[in-house]
Each structure stands twice: as structure tokens, then as C-alpha cells.
C-alpha positions in Angstrom: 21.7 -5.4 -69.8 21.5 -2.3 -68.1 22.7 -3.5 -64.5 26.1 -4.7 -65.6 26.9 -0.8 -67.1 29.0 0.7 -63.9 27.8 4.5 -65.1 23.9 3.2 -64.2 25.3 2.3 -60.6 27.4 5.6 -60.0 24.3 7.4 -61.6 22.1 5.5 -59.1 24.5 6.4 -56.3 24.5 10.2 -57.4 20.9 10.3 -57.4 20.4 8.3 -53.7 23.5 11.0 -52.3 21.1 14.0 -53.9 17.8 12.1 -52.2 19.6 12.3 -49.0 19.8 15.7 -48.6 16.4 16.3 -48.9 15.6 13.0 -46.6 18.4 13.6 -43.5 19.0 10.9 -41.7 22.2 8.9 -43.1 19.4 6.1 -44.8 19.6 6.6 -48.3 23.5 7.7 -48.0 24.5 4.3 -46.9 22.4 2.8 -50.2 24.3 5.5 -52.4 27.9 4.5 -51.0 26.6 0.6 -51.9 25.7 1.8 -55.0 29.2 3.9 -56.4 31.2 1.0 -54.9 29.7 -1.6 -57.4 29.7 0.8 -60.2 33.6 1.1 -59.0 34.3 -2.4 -59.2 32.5 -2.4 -62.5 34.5 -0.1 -63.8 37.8 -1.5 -62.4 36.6 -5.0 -64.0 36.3 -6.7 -60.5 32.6 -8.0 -60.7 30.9 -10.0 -63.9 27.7 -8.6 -65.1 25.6 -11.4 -63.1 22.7 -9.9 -61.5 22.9 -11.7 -58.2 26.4 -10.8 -57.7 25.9 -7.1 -58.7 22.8 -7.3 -55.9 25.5 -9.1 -53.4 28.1 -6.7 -53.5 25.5 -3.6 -53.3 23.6 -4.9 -50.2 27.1 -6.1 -48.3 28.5 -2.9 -49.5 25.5 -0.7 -48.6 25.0 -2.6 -44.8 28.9 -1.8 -44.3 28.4 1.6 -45.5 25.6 2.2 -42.9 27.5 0.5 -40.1 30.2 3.0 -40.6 28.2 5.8 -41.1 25.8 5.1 -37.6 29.5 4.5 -36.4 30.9 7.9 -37.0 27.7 10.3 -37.3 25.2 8.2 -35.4 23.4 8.2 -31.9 26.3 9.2 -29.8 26.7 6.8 -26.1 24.5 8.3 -23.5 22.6 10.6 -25.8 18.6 10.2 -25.3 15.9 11.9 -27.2 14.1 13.6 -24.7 9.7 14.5 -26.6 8.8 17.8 -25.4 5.3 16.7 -26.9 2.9 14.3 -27.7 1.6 13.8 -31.0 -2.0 12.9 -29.7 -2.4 16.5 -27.8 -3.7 19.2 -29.9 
């Protein structure tokens, strides 16, 4: 099938690192790293083609990829976001 290819998971992490450019905000970069490490272990001949294990690795890979990323590029201790404006005044 076309999930147990590792190209269609680097592809797929290509596409979600391009995404988040245009969407800032470290979301979608977290999914992409997720994404290239199960093509990786794919293409190293770590994982079997099973869906649910390819699915396993790429949300545990993808949560531990956002962890680290809201880690190193995240909200920073003591910042605060300070709203110089409502949304409801005109």
C-alpha cells in the first residue's frame, strides 16, 4: 500500500515543512518532523508496513517533535502577550 513506501512519508513531511512557512507557528513543523522520521525508519528497514504502527511512530514522533520545538522556540518564562486591542471595538 501506499503508507508502507518511506518516500510518501518524507514527501508528506516536505510538504507539512513548506505548509509551515506560510502557517507560522511551530504546528504543522512538529507533524512534518513526525512525518520524515517514519519515512526514515522506513527507509532504514526499522518499522513493518502495518498501518497502526506507521500511525504509532508518527504521532509519538510528531508529540516529541512539538515538545522540543515549544522547548527551544516556544513561549519563553515570564513572557506575556500583552492585546493592545479588542476584537469587538470597531
Amino acid at each position: 500500500m501506499l503508507w508502507q513506501l518511506w518516500w510518501v512519508w518524507m514527501i508528506a513531511g516536505a510538504v507539512l515543512a513548506i505548509l509551515e512557512i506560510l502557517v507560522s507557528g511551530f504546528i504543522l513543523l512538529g507533524f512534518a518532523i513526525g512525518a520524515a522520521l517514519t519515512g526514515l525508519l522506513l527507509w532504514l528497514g526499522v518499522l513493518g508496513g502495518s498501518l497502526a504502527t506507521l500511525i504509532l511512530v508518527f504521532a509519538v514522533g510528531s508529540l516529541l517533535a512539538w515538545l522540543a520545538l515549544r522547548r527551544v522556540v516556544g513561549v519563553r518564562h515570564g513572557q506575556v502577550k500583552v492585546w493592545d486591542r479588542d476584537i469587538n471595538e470597531g
